[in-house]
C-alpha positions, -999 to +999 in steps of 0.1 A: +334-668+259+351-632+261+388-631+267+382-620+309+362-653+310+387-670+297+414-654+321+392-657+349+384-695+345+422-697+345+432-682+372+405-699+390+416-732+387+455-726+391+441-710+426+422-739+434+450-761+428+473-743+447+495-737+416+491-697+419+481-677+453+473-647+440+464-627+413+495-610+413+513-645+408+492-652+380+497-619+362+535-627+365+539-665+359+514-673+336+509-640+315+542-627+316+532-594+329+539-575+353+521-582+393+494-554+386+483-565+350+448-581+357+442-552+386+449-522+364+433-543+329+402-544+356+402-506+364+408-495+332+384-520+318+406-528+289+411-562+271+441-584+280+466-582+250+476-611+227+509-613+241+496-624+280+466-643+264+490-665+241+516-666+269+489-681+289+482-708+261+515-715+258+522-722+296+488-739+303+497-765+272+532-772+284+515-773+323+493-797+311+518-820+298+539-817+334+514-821+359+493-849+340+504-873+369+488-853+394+454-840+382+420-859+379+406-865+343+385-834+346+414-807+360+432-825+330+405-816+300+398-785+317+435-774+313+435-783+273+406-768+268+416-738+282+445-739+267+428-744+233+403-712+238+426-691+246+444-693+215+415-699+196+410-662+211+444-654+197+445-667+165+407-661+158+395-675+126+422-690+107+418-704+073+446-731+066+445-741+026+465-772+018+479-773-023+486-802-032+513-806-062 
């Protein structure tokens, strides 16, 4: 899945839980950018940076954590797992070695 995917899938599902009403919001609250980020990313057709796409890790995994009350099972998983691509998409491949002394 390409990083606009992943963005899109986002904002889609904080707009369908009333948690964002616009793209504008979303481009504010959730990818610390300014309200015209994902319109002029769209006309320019450039990537979104690291910086918005780990901000938007970031707040989905702490969002996850405070509304887990009030979503169902699946709004739940679909948060982490968001949450989890999108800094997969960050980090990319990262090789951890563990030495052991």
């Amino acid at each position: 899945m390409n990083k606009h995917d992943l963005l899109n899938q986002t904002y889609e599902l904080l707009s369908r839980l009333n948690i964002v009403t616009s793209e504008n919001q979303f481009s504010v609250k959730w990818l610390g950018k300014t309200e015209g980020y994902i319109r002029s990313m769209r006309a320019k057709g450039s990537e979104p940076s690291k910086e918005a796409l780990a901000i938007c890790a970031l707040r989905l995994q702490a969002a996850t954590a405070d509304l887990y009350p009030y979503l169902d099972p699946d709004d739940h998983g679909q948060f982490l797992r968001l949450a989890y691509q999108i800094r997969d998409e960050v980090l990319g491949s990262v090789d951890i070695t563990i030495v052991e002394d």
